[in-house]
VOLO-399254 format. One record per residue: y, z, x of N, C-alpha, C in turn; residue in one letter. Coordinates in Angstrom, 3 decimals, m for minus. Example, Ala and Ser with C-alpha at 12.3 -4.5 7.8 and 13.67 -1.06 7.14 Angstrom:
VOLO-399254
((m5.690, 7.800, 13.190), (m4.500, 7.800, 12.300), (m3.300, 7.800, 13.200), A)
((m2.250, 7.080, 12.850), (m1.060, 7.140, 13.670), (0.030, 7.870, 12.900), S)
end
This chain:
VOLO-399254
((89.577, 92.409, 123.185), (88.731, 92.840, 122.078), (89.535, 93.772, 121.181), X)
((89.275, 93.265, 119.640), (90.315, 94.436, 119.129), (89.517, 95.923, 118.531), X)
((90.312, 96.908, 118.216), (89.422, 98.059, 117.893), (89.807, 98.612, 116.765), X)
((88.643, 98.886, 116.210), (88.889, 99.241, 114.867), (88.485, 100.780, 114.308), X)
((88.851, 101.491, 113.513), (88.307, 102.632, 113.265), (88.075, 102.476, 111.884), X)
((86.142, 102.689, 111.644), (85.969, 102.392, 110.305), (85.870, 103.597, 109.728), X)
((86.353, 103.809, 108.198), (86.647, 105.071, 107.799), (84.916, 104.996, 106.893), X)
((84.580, 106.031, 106.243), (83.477, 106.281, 105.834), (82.507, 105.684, 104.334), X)
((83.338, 104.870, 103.416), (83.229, 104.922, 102.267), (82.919, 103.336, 103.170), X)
((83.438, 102.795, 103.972), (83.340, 101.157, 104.839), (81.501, 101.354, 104.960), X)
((81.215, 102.466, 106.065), (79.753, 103.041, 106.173), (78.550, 103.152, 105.242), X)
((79.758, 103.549, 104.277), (78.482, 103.763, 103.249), (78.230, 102.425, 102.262), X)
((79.025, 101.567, 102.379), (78.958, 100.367, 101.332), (77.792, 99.299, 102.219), X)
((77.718, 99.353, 103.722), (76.777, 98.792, 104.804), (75.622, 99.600, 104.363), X)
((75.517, 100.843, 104.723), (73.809, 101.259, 104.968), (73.651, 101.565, 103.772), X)
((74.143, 101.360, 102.455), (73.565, 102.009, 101.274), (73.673, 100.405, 100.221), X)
((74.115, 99.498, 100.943), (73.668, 98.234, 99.970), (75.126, 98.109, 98.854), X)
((75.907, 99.003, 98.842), (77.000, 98.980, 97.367), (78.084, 97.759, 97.522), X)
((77.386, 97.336, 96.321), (78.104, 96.224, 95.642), (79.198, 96.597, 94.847), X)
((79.972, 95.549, 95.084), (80.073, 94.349, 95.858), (80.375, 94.348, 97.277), X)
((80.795, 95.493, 97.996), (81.315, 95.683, 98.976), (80.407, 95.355, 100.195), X)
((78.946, 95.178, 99.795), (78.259, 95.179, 101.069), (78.401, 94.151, 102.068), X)
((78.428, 92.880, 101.436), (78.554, 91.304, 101.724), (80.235, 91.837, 103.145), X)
((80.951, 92.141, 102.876), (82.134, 92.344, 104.077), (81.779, 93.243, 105.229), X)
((80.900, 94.490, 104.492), (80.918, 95.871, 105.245), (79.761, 94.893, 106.157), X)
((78.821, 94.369, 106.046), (77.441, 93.754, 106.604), (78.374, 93.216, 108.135), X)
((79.314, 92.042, 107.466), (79.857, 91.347, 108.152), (80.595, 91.988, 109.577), X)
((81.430, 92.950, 109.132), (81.726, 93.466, 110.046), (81.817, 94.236, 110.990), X)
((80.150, 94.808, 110.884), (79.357, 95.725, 111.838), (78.298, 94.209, 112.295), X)
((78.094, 93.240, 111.689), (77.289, 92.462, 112.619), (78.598, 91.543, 113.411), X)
((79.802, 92.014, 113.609), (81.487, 91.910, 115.033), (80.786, 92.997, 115.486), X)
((80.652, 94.047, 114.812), (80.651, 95.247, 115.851), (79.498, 94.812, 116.963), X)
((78.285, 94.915, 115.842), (77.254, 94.248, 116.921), (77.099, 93.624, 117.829), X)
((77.172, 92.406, 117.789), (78.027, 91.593, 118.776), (78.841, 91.384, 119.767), X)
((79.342, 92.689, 119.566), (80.211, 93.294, 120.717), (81.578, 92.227, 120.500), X)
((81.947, 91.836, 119.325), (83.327, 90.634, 119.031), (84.311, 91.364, 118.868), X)
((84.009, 92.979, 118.219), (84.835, 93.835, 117.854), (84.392, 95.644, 118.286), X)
((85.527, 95.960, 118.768), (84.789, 97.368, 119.115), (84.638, 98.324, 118.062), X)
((83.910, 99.045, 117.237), (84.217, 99.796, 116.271), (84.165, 101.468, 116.839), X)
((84.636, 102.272, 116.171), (84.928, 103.748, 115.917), (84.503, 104.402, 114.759), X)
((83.912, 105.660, 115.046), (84.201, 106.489, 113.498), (84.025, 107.649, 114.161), X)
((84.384, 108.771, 112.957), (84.674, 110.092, 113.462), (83.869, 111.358, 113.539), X)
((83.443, 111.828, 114.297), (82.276, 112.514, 114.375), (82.021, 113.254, 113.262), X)
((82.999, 113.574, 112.347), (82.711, 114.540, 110.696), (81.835, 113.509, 110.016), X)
((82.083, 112.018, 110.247), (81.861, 111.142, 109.361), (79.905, 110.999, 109.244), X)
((79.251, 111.355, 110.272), (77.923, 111.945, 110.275), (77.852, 112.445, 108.991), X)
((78.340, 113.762, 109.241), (77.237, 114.603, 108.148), (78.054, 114.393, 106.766), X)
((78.930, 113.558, 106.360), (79.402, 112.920, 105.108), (78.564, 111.631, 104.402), X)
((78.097, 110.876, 105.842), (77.304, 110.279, 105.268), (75.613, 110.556, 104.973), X)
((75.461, 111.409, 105.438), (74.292, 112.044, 105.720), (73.884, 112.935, 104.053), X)
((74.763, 113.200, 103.652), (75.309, 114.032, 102.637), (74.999, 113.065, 101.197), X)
((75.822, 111.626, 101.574), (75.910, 111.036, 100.378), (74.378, 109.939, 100.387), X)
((73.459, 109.489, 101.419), (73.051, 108.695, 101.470), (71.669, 109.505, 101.133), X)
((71.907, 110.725, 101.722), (70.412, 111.475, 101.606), (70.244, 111.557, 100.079), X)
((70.799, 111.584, 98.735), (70.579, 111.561, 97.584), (69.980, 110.535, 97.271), X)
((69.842, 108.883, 98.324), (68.910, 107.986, 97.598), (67.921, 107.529, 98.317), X)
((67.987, 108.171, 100.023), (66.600, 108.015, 100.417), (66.065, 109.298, 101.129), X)
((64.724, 109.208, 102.036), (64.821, 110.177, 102.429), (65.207, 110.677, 103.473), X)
((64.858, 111.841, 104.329), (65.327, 112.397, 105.263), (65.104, 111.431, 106.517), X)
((63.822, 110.780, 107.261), (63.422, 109.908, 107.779), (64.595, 108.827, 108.200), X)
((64.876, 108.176, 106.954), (65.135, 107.249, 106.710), (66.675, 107.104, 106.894), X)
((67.392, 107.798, 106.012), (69.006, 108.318, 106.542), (69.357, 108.748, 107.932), X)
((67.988, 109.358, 108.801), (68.082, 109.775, 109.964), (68.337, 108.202, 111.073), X)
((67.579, 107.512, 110.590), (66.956, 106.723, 111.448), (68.638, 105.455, 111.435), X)
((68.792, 105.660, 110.300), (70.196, 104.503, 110.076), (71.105, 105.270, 110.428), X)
((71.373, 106.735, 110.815), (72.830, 107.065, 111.222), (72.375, 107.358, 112.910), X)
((71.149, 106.954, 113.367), (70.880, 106.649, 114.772), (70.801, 105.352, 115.164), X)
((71.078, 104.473, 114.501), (71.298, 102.862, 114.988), (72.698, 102.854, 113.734), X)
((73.827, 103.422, 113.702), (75.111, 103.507, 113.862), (75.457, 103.864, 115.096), X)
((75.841, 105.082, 115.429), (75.342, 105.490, 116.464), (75.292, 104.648, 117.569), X)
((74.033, 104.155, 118.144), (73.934, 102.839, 118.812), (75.146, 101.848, 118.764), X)
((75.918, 101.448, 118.025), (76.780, 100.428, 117.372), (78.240, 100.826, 117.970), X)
((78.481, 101.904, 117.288), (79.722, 102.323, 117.380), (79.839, 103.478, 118.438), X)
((81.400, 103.388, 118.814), (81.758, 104.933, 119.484), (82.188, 106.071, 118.889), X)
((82.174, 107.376, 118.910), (82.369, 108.633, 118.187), (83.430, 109.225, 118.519), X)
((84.001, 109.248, 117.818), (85.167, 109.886, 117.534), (85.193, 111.622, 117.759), X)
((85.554, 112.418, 118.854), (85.238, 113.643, 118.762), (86.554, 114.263, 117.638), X)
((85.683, 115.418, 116.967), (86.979, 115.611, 115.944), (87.274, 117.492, 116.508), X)
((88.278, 117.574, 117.175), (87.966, 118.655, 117.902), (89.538, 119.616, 117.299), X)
((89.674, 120.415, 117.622), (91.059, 121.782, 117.381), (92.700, 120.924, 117.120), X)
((92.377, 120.123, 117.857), (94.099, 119.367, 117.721), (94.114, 118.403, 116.697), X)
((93.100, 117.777, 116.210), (92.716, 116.869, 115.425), (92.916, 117.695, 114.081), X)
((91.811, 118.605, 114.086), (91.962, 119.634, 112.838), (93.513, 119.715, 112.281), X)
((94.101, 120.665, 113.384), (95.272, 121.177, 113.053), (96.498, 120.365, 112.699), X)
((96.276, 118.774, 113.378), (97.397, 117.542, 113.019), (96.846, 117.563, 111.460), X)
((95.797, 117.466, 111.500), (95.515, 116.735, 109.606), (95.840, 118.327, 108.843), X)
((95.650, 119.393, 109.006), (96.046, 120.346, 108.392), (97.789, 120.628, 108.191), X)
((98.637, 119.897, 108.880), (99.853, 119.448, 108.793), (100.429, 118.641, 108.231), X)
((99.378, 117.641, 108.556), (100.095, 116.368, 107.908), (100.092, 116.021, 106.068), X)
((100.815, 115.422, 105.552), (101.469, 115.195, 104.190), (99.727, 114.618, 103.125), X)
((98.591, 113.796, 104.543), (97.620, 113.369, 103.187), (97.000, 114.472, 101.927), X)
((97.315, 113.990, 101.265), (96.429, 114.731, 99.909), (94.688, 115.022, 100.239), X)
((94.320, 113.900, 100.612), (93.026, 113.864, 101.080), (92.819, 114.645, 102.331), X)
((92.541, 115.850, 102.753), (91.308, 116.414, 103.777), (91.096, 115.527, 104.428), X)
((89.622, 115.023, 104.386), (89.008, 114.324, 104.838), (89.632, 113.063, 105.506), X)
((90.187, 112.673, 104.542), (91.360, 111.325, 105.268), (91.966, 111.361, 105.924), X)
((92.661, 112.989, 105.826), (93.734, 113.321, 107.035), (92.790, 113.709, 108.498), X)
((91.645, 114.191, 108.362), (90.999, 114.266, 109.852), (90.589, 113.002, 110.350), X)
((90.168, 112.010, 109.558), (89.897, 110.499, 109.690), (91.042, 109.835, 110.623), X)
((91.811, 110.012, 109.591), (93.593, 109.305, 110.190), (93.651, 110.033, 111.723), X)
((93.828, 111.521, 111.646), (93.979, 111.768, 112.807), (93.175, 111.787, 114.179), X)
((92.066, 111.607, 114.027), (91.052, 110.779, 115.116), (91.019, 109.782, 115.368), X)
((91.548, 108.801, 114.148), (91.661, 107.716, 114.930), (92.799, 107.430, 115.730), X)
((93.961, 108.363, 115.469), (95.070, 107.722, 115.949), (95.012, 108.338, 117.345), X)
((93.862, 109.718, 118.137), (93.807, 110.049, 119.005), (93.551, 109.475, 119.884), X)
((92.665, 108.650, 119.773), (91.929, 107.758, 120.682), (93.309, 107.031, 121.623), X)
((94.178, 106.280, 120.784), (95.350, 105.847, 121.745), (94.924, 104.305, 121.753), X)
((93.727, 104.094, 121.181), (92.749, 102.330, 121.629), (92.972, 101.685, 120.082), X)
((93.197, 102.504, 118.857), (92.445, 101.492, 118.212), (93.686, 101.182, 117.407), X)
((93.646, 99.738, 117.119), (94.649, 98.526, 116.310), (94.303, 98.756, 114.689), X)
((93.310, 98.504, 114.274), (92.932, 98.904, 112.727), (92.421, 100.014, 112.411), X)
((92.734, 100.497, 110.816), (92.023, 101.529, 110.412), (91.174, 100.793, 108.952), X)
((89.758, 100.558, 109.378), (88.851, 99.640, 108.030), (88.772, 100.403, 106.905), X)
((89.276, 100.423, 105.725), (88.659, 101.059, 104.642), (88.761, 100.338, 103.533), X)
((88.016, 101.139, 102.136), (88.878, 100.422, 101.035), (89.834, 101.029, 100.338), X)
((90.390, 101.981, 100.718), (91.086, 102.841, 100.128), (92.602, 102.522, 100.886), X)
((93.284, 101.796, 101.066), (94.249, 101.639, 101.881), (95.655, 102.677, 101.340), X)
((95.528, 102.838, 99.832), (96.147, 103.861, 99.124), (96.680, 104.921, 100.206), X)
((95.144, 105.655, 100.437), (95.041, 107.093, 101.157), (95.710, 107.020, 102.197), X)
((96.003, 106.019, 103.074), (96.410, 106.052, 104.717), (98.038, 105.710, 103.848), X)
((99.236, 105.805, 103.443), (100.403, 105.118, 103.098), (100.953, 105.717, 104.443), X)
((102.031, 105.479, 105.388), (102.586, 106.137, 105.907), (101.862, 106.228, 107.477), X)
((100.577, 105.156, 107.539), (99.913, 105.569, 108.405), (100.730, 104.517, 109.725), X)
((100.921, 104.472, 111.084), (101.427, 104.426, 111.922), (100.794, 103.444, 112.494), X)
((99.626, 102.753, 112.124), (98.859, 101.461, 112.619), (98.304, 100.540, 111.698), X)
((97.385, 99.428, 111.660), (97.167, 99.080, 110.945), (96.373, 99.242, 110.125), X)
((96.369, 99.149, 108.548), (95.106, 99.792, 107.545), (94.766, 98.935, 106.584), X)
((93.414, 98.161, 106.860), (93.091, 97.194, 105.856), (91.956, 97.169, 105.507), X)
((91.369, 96.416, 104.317), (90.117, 96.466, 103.710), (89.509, 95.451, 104.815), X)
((87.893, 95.824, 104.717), (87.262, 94.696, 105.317), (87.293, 93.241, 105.655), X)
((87.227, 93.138, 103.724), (88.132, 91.665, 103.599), (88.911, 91.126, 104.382), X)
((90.133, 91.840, 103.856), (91.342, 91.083, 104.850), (91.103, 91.262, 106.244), X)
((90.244, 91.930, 106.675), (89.995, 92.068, 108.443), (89.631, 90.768, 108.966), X)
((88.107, 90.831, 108.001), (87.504, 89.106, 108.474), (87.985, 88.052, 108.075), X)
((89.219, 87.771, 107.293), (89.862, 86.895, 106.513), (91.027, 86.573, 108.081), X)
((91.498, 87.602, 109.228), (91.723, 87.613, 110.420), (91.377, 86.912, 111.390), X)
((89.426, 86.588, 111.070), (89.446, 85.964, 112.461), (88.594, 84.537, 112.123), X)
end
């Protein structure tokens, strides 16, 4: 089974409907589902999406979809060593750099899903858009 670590903007194009991106992001949490593919994300990645999704529904409702994620995927703990690698490391992006560096903790996972493949340059595994993921199997 291969494993993937989906970065957050992947998350939000699934539970928030954004086009065009949804049609791939759908696709490849109903692998996750399925159990065809193992997925990951990083425990910051909660309250980021929680953050961006709560502006178009309500509290209920954002609750209830980042608890059947949750269900889906495994969590990424983002703990002191994690911090301090991405506070080192060269990304411009914060956020990307704690992303990058949780996933690469784990030691399990083969892809990093996003659409931003820009942000990861330099990254040490593999980093591809959805697309080209399911264009894979």
């Amino acid at each position: 089974m291969e494993h993937v670590f989906i970065d957050t903007d992947v998350i939000i194009d699934f539970l928030a409907g954004r086009q065009p991106y949804a049609k791939d992001s759908a696709m490849l949490f109903s692998l996750i589902e399925r159990r065809k593919v193992k997925g990951y994300v990083s425990s910051l990645c909660f309250s980021n999406l929680y953050y961006v999704l709560r502006k178009a529904g309500s509290h209920e409702k954002v609750i209830k979809s980042l608890r059947d994620l949750a269900e889906w995927i495994e969590i990424v703990t983002v703990d002191e060593a994690i911090i301090k690698s991405a506070l080192a490391s060269p990304y411009r992006d914060f956020e990307d750099a704690i992303q990058y560096h949780a996933c690469v903790a784990t030691g399990k996972i083969s892809y990093l899903i996003t659409r931003n493949i820009k942000d990861y340059k330099g990254a040490s595994l593999s980093v591809m858009t959805p697309e080209l993921f399911l264009s894979m199997k």
